[in-house]
N, CA, C and O atoms as a DFTB+ gen file, in Angstrom:
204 C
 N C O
     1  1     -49.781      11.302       5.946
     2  2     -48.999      12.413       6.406
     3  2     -48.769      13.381       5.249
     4  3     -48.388      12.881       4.191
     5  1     -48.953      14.717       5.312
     6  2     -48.837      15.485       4.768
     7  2     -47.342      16.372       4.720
     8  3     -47.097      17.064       5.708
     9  1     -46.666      16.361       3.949
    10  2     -45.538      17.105       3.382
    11  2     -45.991      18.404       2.970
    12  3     -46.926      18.627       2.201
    13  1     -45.044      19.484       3.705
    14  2     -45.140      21.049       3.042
    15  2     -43.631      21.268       3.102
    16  3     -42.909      20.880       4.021
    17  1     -43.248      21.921       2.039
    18  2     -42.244      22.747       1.852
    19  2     -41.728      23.180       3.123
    20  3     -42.510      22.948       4.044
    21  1     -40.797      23.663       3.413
    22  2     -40.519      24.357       4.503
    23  2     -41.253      26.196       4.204
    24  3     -42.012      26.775       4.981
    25  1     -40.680      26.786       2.775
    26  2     -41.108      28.242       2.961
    27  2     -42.868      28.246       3.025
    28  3     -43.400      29.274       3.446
    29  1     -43.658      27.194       2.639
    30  2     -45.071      27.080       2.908
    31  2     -45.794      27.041       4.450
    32  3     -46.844      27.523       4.876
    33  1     -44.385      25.978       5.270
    34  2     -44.217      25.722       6.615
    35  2     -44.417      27.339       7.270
    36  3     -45.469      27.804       7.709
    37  1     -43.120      28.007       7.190
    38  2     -42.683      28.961       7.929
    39  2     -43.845      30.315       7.643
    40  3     -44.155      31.110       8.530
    41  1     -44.318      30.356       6.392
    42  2     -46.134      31.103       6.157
    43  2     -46.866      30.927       6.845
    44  3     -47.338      31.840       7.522
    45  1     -47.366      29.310       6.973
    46  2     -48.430      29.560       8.006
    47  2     -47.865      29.231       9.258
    48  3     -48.301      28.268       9.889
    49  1     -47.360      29.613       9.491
    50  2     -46.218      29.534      11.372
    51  2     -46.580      31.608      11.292
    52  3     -47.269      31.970      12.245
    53  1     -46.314      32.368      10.646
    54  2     -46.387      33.304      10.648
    55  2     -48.165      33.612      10.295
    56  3     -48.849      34.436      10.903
    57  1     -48.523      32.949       9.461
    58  2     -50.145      33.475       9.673
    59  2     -51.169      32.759      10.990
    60  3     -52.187      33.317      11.400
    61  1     -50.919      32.122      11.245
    62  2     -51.504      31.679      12.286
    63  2     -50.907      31.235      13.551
    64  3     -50.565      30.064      13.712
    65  1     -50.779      32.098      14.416
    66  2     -49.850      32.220      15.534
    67  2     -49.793      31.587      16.677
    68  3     -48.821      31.284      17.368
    69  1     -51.688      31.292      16.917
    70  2     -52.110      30.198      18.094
    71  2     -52.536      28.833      17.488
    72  3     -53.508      28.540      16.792
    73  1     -51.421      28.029      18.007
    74  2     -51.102      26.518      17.734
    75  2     -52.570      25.807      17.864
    76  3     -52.809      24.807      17.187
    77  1     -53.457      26.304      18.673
    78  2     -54.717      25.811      18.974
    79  2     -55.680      25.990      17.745
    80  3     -56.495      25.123      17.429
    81  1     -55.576      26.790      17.296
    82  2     -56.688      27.395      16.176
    83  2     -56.358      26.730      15.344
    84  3     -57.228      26.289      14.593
    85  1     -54.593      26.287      15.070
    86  2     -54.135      25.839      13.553
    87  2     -54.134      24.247      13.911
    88  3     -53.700      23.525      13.013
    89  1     -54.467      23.757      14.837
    90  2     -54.907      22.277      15.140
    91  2     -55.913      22.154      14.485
    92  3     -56.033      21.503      13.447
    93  1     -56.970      22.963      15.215
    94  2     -58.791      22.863      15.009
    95  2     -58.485      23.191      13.514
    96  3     -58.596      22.207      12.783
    97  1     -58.197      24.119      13.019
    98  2     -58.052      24.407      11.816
    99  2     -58.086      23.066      10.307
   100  3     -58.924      22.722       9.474
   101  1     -56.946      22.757      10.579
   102  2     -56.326      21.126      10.203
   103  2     -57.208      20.186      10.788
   104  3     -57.469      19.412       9.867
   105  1     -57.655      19.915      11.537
   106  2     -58.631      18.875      11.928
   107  2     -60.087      19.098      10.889
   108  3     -60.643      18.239      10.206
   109  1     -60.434      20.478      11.044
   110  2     -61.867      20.720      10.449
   111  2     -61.645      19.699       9.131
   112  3     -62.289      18.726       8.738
   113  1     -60.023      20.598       8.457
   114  2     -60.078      20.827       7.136
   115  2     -59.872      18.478       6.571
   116  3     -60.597      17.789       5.855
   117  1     -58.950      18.215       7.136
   118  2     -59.084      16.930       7.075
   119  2     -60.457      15.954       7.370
   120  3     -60.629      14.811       6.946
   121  1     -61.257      16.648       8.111
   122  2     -62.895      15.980       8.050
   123  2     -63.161      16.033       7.199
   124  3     -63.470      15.129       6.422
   125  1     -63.121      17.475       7.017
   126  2     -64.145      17.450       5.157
   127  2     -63.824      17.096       4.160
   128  3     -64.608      16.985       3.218
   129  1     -62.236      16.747       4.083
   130  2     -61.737      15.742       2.964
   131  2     -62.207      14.674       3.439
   132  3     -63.295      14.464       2.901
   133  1     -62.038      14.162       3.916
   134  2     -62.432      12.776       4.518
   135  2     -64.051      12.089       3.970
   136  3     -64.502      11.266       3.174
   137  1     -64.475      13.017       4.953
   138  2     -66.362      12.718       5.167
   139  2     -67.031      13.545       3.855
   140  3     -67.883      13.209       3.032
   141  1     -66.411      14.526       4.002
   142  2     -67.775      15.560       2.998
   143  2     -67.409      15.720       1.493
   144  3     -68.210      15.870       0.571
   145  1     -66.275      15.670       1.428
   146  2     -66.086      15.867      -0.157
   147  2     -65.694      14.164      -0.823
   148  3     -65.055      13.257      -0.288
   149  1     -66.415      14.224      -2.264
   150  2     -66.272      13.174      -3.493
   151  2     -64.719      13.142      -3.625
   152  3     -63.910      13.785      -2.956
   153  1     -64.496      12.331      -4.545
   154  2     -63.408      11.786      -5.273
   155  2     -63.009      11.055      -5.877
   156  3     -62.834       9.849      -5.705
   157  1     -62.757      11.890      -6.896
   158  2     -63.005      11.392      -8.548
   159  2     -62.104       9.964      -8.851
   160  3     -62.237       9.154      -9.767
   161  1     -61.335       9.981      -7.946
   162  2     -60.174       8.741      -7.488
   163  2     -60.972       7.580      -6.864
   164  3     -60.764       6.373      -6.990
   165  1     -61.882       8.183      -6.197
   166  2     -62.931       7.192      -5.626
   167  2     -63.850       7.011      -6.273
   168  3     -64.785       6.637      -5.565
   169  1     -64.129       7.086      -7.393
   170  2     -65.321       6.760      -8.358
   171  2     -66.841       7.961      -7.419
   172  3     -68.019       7.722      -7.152
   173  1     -66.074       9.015      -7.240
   174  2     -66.827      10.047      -6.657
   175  2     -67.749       9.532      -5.296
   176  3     -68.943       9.721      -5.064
   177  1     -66.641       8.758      -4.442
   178  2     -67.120       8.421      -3.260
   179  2     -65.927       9.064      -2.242
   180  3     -64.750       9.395      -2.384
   181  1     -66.844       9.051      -1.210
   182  2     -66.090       9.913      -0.053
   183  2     -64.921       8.751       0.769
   184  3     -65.222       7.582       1.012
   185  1     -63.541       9.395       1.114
   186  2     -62.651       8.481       1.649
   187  2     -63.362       7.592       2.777
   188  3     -62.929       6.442       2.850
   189  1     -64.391       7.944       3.672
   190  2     -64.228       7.547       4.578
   191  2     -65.859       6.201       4.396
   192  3     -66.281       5.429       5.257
   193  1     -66.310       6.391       3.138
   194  2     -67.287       5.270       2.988
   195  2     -65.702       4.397       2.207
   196  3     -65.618       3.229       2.587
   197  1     -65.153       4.610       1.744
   198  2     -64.541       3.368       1.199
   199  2     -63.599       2.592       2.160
   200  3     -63.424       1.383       2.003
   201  1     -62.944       3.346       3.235
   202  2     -61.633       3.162       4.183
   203  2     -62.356       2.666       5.483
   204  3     -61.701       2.399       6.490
């Protein structure tokens, strides 16, 4: 689970207005942490080969 500030909160509540887009949005963006990008924490392996 991800923690934001509240004044970071209430930014993107104001930049992105349809709840739908900022789902898909957050979904994309958590795949590609996940699946597509290294980590250097992971001995530059992707979360989702180690988890």
């Amino acid at each position: 689970m991800i923690l934001m500030k509240m004044p970071l909160l209430n930014e993107l509540k104001q930049t992105i207005k349809n709840t739908t887009i900022a789902k898909e949005t957050v979904k994309q963006a958590v795949y590609i942490y996940n699946n597509l990008r290294t980590h250097f924490s992971l001995d530059l392996r992707k979360p989702a080969e180690v988890h």
